[in-house]
N, C-alpha and C positions, 0 to 999 in steps of 0.2 A: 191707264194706271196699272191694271194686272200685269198688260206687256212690258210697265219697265220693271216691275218688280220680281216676276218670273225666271227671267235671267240670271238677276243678282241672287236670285233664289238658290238657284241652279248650280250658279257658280260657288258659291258659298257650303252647297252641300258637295258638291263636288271635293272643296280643298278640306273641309272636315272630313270627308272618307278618308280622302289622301294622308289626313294626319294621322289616322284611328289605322291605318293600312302600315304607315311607319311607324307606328309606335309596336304596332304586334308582332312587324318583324325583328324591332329592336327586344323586344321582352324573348321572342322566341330564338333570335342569336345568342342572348345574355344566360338563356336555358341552355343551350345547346352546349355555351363555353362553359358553364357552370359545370355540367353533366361531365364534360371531356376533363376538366379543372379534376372533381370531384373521382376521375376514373384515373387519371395519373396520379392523385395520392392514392390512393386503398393500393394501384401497383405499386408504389414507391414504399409502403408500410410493408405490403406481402414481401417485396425483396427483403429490408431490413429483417422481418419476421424471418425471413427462410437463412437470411447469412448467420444470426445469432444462433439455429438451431443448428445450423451446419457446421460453426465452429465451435459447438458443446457437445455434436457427438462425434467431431473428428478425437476432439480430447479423449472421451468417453473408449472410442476406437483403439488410442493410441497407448492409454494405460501408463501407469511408470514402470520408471527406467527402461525408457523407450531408446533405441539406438538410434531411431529413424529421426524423433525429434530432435536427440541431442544432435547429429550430424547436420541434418537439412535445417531445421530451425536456431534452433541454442545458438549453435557453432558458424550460423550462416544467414537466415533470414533478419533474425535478433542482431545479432552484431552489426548488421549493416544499419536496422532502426536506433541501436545505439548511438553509432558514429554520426550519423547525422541531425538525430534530435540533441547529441552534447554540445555538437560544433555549430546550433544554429540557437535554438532559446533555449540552449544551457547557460547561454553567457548571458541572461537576462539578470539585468540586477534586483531586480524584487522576485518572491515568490509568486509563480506562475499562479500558485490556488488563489490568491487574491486577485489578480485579475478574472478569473473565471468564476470566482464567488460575485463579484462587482457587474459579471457580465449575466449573470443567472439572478440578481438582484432586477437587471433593468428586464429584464425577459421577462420575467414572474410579474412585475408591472404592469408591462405592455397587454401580456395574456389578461391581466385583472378588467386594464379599461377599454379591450377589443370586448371582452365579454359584457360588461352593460354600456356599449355606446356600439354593438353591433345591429345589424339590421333587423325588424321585427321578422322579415319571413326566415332568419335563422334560426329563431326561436319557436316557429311553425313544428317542427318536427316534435313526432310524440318521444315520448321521453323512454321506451322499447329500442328507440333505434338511435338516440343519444346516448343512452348505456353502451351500446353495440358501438359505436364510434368510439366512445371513451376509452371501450375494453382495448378495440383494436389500436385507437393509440399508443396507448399502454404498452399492450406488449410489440408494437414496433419500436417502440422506447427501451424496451428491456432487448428485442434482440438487438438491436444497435452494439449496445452498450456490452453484452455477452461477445459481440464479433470484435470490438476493438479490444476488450479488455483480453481476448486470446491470442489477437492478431500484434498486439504490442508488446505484449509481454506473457499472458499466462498460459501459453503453450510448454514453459519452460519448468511446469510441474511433470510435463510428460518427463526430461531426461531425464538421462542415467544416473541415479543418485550419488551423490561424494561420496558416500560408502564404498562403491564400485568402481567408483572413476579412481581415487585411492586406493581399492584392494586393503583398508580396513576392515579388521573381525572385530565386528560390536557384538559385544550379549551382556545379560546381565553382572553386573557385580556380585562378587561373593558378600558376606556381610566382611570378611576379612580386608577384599581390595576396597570396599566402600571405605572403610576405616581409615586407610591408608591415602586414599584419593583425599579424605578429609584432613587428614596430619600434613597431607602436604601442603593444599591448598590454604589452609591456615597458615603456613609455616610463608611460604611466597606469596604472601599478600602481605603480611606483618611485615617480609620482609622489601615490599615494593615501596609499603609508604613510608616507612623506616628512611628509605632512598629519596622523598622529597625533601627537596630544599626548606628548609624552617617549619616543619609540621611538627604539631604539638599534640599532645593530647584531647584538645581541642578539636571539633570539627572542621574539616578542610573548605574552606573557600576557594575562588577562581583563581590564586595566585600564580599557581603553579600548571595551568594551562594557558597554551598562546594561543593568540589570536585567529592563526592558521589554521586552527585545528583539523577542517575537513581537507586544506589541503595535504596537510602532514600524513593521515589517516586516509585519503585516498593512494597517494606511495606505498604507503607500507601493506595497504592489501590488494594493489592490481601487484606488487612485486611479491608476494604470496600466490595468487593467482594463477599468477605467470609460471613460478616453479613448480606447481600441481598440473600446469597445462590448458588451464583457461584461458580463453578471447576475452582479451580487457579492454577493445576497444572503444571512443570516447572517455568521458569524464563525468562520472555521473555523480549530482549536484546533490547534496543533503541540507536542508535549511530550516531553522527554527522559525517555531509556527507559533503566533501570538493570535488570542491568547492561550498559552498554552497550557490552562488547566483545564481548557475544555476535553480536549486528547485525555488529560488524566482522570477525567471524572468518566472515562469509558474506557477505564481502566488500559491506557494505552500510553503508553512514552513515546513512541512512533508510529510512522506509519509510512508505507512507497505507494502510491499512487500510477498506477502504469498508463493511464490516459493522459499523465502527466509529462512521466519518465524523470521525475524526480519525487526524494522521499522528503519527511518532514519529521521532527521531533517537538517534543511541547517545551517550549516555552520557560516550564515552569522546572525543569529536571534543577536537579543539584549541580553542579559544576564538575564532582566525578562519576556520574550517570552518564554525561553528554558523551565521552567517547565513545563507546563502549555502542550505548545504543546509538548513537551516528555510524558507525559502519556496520549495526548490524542492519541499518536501513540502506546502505552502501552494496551492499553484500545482496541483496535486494533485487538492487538495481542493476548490477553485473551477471542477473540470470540466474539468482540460487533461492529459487523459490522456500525449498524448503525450513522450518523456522530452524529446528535445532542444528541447520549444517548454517543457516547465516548466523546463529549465535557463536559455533564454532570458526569460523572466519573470523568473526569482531573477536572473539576472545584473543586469537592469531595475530592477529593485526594489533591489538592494545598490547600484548605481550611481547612483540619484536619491535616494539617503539622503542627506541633512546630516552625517549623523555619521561622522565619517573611517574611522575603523576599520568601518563596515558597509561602506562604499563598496571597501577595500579588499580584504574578503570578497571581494566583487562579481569584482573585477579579480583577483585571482589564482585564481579559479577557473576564469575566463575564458582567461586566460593559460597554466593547466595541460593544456587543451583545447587551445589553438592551437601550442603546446610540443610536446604528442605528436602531433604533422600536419606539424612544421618536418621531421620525416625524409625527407619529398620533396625537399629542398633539397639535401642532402649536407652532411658533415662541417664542412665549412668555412662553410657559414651558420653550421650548427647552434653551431657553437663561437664563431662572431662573437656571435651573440644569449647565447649565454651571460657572453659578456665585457661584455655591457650591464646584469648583472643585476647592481643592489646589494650589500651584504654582510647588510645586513636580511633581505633576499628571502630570498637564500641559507641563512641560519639559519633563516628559518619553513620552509622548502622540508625542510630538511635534520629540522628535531624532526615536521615532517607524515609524510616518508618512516618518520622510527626509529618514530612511535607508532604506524603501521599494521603492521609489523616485529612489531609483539611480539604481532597476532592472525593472522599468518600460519598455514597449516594445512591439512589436508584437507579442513576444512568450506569451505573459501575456495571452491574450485574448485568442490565441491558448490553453491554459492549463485550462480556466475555461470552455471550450466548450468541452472539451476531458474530463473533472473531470463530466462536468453535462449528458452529453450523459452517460456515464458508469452509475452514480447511477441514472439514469432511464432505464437502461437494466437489473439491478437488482432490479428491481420493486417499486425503491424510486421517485415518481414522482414527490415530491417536488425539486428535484433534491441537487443544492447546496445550496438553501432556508434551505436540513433538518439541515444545522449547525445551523440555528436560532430557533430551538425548545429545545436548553438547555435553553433557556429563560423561557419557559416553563413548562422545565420538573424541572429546581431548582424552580417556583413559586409551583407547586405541591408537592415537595416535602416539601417548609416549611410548604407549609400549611396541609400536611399529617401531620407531628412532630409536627407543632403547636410552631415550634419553629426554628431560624435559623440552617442550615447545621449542627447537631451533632460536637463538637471538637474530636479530636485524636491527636494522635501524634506518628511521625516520627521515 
């Protein structure tokens, strides 16, 4: 009896070892992959890490009104990302951010139910060295996002400023030429809407812009562009963004997006808001970083339109800018220029105040303090003051021509 049992004894302990022998070189392979898994990401983070620092202090390096960028990049590496992000999902018919907010939806998901239906020895580690992974995610996330956001487009705070590239002399206004910039500006605004078709005293509706509009308005500023001497290669896309009071309760009518390579407006603007801030997000997109030279392009662009009501955009946006600068004058300017303004004016002014009124809010405050830190880490210290130096840059420019903004047409 022991001898027949003995055997099968044997053999039995035998194919148990054999198991206990496979199974710990499969645990000990599954380590080993783990390990190698676990040592190409932290390399794969350290690269992202090192590319988003490298292209914050090449910026940092290059400083404005760089020669080197406007020539190598602006004029050359940029152009080429234009031409073929316009000619490939520029011709997308819905806005890009929606699909990437619908794809950052299923992400955020995924991430939710890997995190409690993953393995318990993922949850093994002390929570010292899950911090320490977090962080390093983290910031291989932030430089990611620092290398594309310079590599697509925001290298193009290094160039030479429009100032220079123009050979425009900006400086302050006297209070005399402020006066003057204001009599006009009033005076060709009153007389832009005067020029639409059946406008009344009443506030202005959509009636009097078409459909086109960003085609129309991308014309008239790569043909501006082009005569100043900018690469206006591709066609870069501007699209209303729904819902679009959310942009305005962060205090924003637009906004370009360079991970995109197209820009976006809210939704919710007035109907003559839309030109005006469409190509100053246009303007944007064509490589002019800076805020008060793309208000000056859109002002250029609305103002050499044929179509009354873009032109109009143009000049009262122009006019809201030299409006809030008349406070150096005192009360009794201010109240003279007010008595020259229309009853037209008056009511677009008055329905423009109430519809920004009803996104007022906490987020408001939050979005001008987020907008002004940003363009002071890109070396604009004026921060969101630099939207107030199209006031300036249209007073130099008449007085370069010697004559108001050139006409064109649309």
């Amino acid at each position: 009896m022991t001898d027949i049992i003995t055997p099968k004894f044997r053999r039995l302990s035998f194919e148990f070892g054999d198991w206990v022998d496979c199974h710990r070189n499969k645990r000990k392979n599954r380590t080993v992959a783990e390990h190698a898994l676990k040592k190409r990401s932290f390399l794969c983070q350290a690269i992202w890490i090192g590319l988003g620092a490298g292209a914050y202090a090449i910026h940092l390096w290059l400083g404005r009104d760089s020669s080197l960028a406007e020539k190598l990049y602006s004029r050359g590496i940029y152009a080429g990302i234009r031409w073929v992000w316009d000619n490939t999902l520029g011709f997308s018919p819905l806005p890009l951010l929606y699909f990437i907010l619908f794809a950052a939806v299923i992400w955020v998901s995924c991430r939710i139910a890997l995190f409690f239906f993953r393995k318990k020895a993922d949850r093994s580690l002390s929570f010292p060295r899950k911090i320490g992974r977090a962080l390093l995610r983290i910031a291989a996330w932030i430089g990611g996002l620092l290398f594309f956001f310079y590599f697509l487009w925001g290298f193009n705070y290094n160039r030479v400023g429009l100032e220079r590239q123009l050979k425009l002399e900006t400086g302050p206004l006297s209070l005399t030429a402020l006066a003057e910039e204001a009599d006009w500006a009033t005076r060709m605004t009153a007389e832009a809407r005067a020029s639409i078709p059946g406008a009344t005293a009443a506030a202005l509706g959509g009636e009097g812009y078409p459909k086109n509009i960003e085609s129309i308005l991308r014309r008239s500023l790569t043909g501006i562009l082009e005569k100043m001497g900018y690469p206006v290669s591709g066609r870069v896309r501007v699209r209303l963004f729904q819902p679009g009071g959310w942009l305005m309760r962060f205090s924003s009518s637009g906004i370009f997006i360079p991970f995109l390579g197209e820009g976006y407006i809210a939704g919710n603007l007035l109907p003559f808001e839309i030109p005006f801030t469409m190509a100053h997000e246009m303007a944007h997109g064509y490589g002019i970083c800076e805020e008060g030279a793309a208000n000056f392009l859109a002002f250029l662009a609305c103002e050499s339109s044929a179509i009354p009501a873009v032109r109009y955009s143009g000049f009262l946006s122009y006019w809201s800018q030299v409006f809030a600068e008349t406070r150096r004058l005192g009360p009794e300017a201010i109240q003279a220029l007010r008595e020259k303004i229309p009853d037209g004016m008056k009511a677009d002014l008055r329905a423009e105040g109430e519809n920004w009124r009803r996104f007022q809010g906490p987020l408001r405050r939050i979005g001008e303090t987020i907008n002004q830190n940003y363009l002071k880490s890109q070396g604009i210290q004026e921060g969101i003051r630099s939207y107030d130096r199209m006031v300036l840059l249209v007073a130099a420019w008449k007085k370069a021509a010697k004559q108001p903004a050139s006409r064109g047409g649309a």
